[in-house]
N, C-alpha and C positions, 0 to 999 in steps of 0.2 A: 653488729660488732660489739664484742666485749669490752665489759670495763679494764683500762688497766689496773695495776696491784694500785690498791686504795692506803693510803697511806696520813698515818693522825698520829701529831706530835704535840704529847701533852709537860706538866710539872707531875711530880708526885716525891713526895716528904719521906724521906727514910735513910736509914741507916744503912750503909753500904753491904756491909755484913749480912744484915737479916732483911737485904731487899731480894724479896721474890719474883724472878724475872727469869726468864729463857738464857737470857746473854746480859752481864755486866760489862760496860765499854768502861776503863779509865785511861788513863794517858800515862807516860813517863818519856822526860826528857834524857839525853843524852848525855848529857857532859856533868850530871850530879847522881848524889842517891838517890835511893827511892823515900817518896814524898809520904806522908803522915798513912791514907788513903791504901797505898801501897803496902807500906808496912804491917798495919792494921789484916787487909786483907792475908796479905803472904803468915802471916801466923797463924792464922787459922788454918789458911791452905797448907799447914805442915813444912811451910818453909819452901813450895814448890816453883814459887816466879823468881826464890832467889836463888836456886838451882839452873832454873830455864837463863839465867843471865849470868852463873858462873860456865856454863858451860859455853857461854857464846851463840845458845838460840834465839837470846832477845840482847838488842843493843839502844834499843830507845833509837837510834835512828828515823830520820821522818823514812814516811810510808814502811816500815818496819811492822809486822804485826805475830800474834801467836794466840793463841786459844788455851785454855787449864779449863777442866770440868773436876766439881768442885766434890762431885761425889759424896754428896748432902752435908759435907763441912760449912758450906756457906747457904744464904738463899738464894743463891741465883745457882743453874745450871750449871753455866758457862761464864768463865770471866776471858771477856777479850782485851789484851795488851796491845796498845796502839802506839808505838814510835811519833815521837813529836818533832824530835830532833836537837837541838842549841835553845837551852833555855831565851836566851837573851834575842833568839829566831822566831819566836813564837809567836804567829801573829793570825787576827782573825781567820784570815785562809787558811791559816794550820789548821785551828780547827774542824773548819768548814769542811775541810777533805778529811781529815781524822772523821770526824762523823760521816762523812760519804762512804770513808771505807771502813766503815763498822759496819752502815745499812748494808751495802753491796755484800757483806758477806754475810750479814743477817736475813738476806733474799734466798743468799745462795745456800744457806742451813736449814732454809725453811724454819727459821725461828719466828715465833708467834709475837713472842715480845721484847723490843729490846730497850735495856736501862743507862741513857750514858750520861756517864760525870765526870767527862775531857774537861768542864769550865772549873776544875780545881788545881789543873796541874799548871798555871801560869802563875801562878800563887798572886793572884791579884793586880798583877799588871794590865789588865785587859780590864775594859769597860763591862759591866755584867747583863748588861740588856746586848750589847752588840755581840757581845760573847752567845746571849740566845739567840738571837735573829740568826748568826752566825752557823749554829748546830742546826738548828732547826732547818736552814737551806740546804746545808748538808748532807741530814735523811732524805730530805725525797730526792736530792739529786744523788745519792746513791741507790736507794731503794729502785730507782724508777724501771721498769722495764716495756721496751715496746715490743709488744706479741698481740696485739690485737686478732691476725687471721689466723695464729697456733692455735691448735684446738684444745682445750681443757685441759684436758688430759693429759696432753703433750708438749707443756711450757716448764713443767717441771718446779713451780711455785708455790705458795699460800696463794691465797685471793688479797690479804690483808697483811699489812706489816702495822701495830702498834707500838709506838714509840715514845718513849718518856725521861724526861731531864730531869736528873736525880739528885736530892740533897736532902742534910738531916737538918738542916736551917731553914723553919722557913721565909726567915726575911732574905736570909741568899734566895730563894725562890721566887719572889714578889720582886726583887730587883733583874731576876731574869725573866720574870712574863711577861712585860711590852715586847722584848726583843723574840720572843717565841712567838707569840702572836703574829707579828709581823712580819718573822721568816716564814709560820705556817704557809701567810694568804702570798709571798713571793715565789715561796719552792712548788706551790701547787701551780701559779701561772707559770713557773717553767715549764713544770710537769708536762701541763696543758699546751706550753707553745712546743714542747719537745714531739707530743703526739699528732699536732695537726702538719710538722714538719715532716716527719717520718709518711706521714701517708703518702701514699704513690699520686703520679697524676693525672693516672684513671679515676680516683675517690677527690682528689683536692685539683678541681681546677679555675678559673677565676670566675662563672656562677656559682661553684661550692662553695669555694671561698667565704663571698659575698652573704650567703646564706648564715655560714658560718656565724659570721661576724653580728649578721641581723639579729641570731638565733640569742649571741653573746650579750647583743644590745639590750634586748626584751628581757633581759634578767634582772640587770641592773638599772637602776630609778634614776643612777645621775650622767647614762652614757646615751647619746644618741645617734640613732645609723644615720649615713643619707647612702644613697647605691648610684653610683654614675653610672647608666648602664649602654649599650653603643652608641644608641640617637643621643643621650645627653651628653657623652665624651666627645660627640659631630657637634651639638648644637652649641657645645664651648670651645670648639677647636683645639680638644687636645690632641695634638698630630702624630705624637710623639707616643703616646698609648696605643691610638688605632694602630700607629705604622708596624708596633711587635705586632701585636695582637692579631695582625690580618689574615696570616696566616694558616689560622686555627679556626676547626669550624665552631670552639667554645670562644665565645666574644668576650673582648678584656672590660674590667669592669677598675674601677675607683672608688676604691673604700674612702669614707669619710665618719671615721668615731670621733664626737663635740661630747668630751666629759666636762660638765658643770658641776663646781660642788654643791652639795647640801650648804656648808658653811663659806661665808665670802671673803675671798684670798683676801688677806694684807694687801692693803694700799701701798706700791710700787714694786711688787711681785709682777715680773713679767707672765706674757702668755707664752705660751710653747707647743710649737708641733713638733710631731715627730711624724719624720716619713718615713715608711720601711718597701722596699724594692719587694716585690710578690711575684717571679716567675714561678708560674707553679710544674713548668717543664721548662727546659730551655735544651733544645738540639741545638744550638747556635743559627737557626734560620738555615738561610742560602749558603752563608758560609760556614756549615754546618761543620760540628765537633768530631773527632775522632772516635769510633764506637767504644774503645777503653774508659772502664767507667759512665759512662753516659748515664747511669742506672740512678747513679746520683743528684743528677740535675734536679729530682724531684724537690732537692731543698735550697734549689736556688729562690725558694718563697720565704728563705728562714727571715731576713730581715720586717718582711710585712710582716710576718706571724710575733714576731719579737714586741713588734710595735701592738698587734691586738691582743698580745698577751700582759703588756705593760698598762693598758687601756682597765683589762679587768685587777688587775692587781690597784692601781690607783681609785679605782672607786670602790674595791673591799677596801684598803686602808683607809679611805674617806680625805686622803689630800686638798687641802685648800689653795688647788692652784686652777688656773684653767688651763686643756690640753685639749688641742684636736691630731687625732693618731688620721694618718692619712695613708694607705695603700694603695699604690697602685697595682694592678694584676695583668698579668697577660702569660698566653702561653706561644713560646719561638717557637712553631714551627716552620719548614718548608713544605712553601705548596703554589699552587699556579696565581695564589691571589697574596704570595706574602710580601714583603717588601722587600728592596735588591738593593746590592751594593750601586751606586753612584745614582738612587736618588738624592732629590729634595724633600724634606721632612718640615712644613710648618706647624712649630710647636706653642703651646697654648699662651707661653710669654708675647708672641710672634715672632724671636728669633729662627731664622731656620740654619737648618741642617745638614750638611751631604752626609750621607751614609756612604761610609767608607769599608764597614765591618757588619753583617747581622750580627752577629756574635759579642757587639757593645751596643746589647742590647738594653741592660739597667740602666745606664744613663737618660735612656731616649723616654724610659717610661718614670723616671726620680724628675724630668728636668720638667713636666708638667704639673706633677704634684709637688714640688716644690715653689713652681712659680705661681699655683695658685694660693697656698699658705702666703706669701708673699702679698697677694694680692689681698689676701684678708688683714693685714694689718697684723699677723704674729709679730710678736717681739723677738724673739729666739728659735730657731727651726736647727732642726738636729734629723739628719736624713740616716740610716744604715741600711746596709746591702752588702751579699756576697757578688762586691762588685769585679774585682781582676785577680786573674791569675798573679800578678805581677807584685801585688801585695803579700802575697802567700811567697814568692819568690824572698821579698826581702825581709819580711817579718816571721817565716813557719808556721808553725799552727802552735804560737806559743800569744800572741799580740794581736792586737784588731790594729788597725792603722786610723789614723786620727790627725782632722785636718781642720782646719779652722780659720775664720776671717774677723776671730776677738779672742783677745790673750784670756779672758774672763774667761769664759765661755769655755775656752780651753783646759784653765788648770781648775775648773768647777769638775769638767767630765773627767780630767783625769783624778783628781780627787777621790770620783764617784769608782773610777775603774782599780783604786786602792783598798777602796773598802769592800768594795762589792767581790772580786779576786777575777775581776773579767778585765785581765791586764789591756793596757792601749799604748801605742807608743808615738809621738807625735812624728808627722811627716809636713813636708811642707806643700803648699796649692798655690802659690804667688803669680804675679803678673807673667815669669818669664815660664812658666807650668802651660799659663793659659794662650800664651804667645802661639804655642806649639797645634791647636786647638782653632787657630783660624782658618778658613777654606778661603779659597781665591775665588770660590763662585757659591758660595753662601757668607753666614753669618760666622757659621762654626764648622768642624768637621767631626764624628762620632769617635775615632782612634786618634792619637797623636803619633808619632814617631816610635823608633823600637825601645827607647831608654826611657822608665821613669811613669812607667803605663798609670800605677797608683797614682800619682802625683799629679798627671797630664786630665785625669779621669775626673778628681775632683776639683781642677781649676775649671773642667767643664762644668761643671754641677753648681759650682760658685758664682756665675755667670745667671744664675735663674731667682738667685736669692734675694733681689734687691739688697733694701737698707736694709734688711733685718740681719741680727748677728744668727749664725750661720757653721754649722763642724758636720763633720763626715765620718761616717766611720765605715770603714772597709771591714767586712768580717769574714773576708774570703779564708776557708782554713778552717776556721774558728767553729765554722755550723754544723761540721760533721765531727764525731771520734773514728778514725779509719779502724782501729781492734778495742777491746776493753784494757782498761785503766783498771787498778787497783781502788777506785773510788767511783767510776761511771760504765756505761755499756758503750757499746758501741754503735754507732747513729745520729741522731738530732742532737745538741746539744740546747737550742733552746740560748744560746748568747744572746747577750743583750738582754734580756730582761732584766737580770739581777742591776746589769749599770745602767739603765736607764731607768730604772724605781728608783736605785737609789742616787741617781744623780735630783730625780726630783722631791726626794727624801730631803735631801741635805738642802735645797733651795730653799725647803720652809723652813726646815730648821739655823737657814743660814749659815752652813759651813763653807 
């Protein structure tokens, strides 16, 4: 398999005018003139961006864009004009996707190089290192593309996109390199969780996976694998793994990544897991899905992948916290040895189970690895998964759904889902959620009732956590683009990683 398009975002010092580049990206807001930057350039250009905006081609509106080739007036080729929108609107995400949709169209030019200086047009209101992190996530999650099995020839690309943050200051440049740096080693582990989501679940299935992860481990000096593999997921009684997993003749397996840092967290910095749900197919078992769509299922792994994507991003940024990222895997098939509706399911907490549904299936395989972080003594567990339809019912594919048993906990990740632009919306998991969720001849029951499935799902799930604080995040929706966006492709999305770095971003830094 080939590389995808390789992608490097670097500073570089110059004069907007005499910067020699394929494509100049800057910005302009909507509801004012054009800014110093703009000006400057448009007189060289013969006065031609202030034509393109007398005439009503460009209105600075967000996602608005246009293109002028400079016709060796300037150094750059191309200047692309990018709509911001309402000055007083202007916030990290603007950027973020402004830069997305400069790459995406820098992919789609076959431009070699591209130069962008969006972090001038907020005139200062914006942090300068977050403003980099910021761009910087934004090229590879625009640039990005998954063609892995197109042939060369026939993806229609460069191999490479070079990218670079532009200014003739260079202490404005030294104030934006922490945030580059840092968006670099984020937007590459998207990159990375977007490509291993995207793979079908003929190439990704939970021995791949497993491999994967190992392969991940062996690189990095402060991440450790352990592989639960069938007899060790039997010899701890996770029930609740084997019971998807049976199945399939590829046996489920439980990731366990123990990131230690080099340097030793702050004294009273909690520990934190993160679990991410990993079907690497999911036909819904016995009570198998409707064949529309089905094709998709292959990224009902996205929440594991999220989580071993955030695993490699936390120890390139070298974070002083400790984390153990835990996966569980399995693939739902039907077959003569899988598991049926109106078993019992004992699972590894030893609550059991009727199976009421194959098809709520992530719960049965989150409610083990969850209860065993639990059982290690984590302080804080943070689980995600494209868990219910039902969330995507009442949130779209605009929100992850976010659920919690600590107010902390809560406006910590929704903080993180501000900065990061990977919005959440709180819902609630409370006692009378998890009312719905008892069986008359077990512990619990896998579905609840027809109303409130998001809600019903994570009161189950909250039931595995012990004492430890405890949120949820539903990203049903959220892990695929159904067509391309003006700033992304269409496929994996890779959610979650941005807000779970930067939820454990802001933990050191205490925000």
């Amino acid at each position: 398999m080939k590389q995808i398009i390789h992608v490097d975002v670097k500073t570089a010092k110059a004069e907007y005018g005499a910067c020699k580049t394929d494509m100049l990206v800057v910005g302009r807001v909507s509801d004012a003139g054009p800014d110093k930057i703009i000006r400057a350039l448009d007189k060289k250009l013969g006065g031609a961006i202030d034509r393109l905006v007398r005439l009503g081609d460009f209105t600075g509106k967000s996602g608005t864009q246009a293109v002028l080739y400079s016709e060796g007036r300037i150094g750059a080729q191309r200047v692309l004009l990018v709509g911001l929108g309402e000055r007083e609107k202007v916030t990290l995400d603007t950027l973020r996707k402004a830069a997305a949709a400069a790459a995406n169209r820098a992919v789609e030019m076959k431009v070699k190089r591209l130069s962008v200086a969006l972090h001038r047009a907020p005139g200062g209101a914006l942090d300068a290192s977050a403003m980099g992190r910021a761009l910087a996530e934004g090229v590879y999650l625009g640039a990005y593309r998954y063609d892995e099995y197109v042939g060369a020839a026939d993806n229609g690309r460069r191999r490479s996109l070079a990218a670079e943050i532009v200014d003739p200051d260079a202490s404005q440049l030294k104030s934006l390199a922490p945030g580059i740096s840092a968006g670099t080693i984020v937007g590459r582990a998207q990159s990375y969780a977007r490509t291993i989501a995207n793979r079908p679940g003929n190439v990704i299935d939970p021995p791949a996976l497993a491999k994967e992860a190992r392969d991940l481990a062996r690189g990095l000096k402060t991440v450790s694998c352990t592989i639960f593999d069938e007899k060790k997921l039997r010899a701890n009684k996770m029930g609740g793994i084997l019971a998807v997993g049976a199945g399939s003749k590829k046996e489920p397996r439980l990731i366990a990544l123990k990131y230690t840092p080099a340097k030793k967290p702050k004294r009273g910095l909690p520990t934190i897991a993160l679990v991410g749900k990993a079907v690497t197919f999911d036909s819904g078992g016995i009570s198998i899905k409707p064949s529309q769509d089905m094709d998709q299922m292959k990224l009902d792994k996205t929440g594991g992948i999220s989580v071993l994507a955030t695993i490699k991003a936390l120890a390139e940024l070298g974070l002083p916290v400790n984390v153990l990222g835990l996966i569980p895997s399995a693939e739902n098939l039907p077959s003569g040895s899988s598991y049926r509706p109106g078993d019992i399911v004992t699972t590894y907490s030893g609550k059991t189970v009727e199976i009421l549904n194959t098809d709520a299936e992530g719960r049965m395989i989150l409610c083990d690895a969850i209860a065993y972080a639990a059982k290690q003594k984590y302080d804080v567990i943070v689980d995600i998964a494209t868990l219910t339809g039902a969330c995507l019912v009442a949130l779209g594919a605009h929100k992850a759904g976010l659920m919690s048993n600590d107010d902390d906990l809560l406006e910590r990740l929704e903080q993180a889902a501000a900065d990061s632009g990977e919005s959440v919306w709180h819902m609630p998991s409370g006692d009378e959620y998890a009312e719905e969720m008892k069986s008359k001849i077990a512990d619990l029951k896998n579905i609840g009732g027809r109303w409130g499935g998001a809600c019903t799902a994570a009161a189950f799930l909250r039931q595995f956590a012990g004492d430890a604080k405890w949120a949820h995040l539903d990203i049903a929706g959220l892990d695929v683009l159904q067509k391309p966006t003006e700033y992304a492709t269409q496929g994996g999305t890779g959610f979650g990683v941005r807000l779970l770095t930067t939820y454990l971003m802001n933990l050191i830094e205490k925000k």
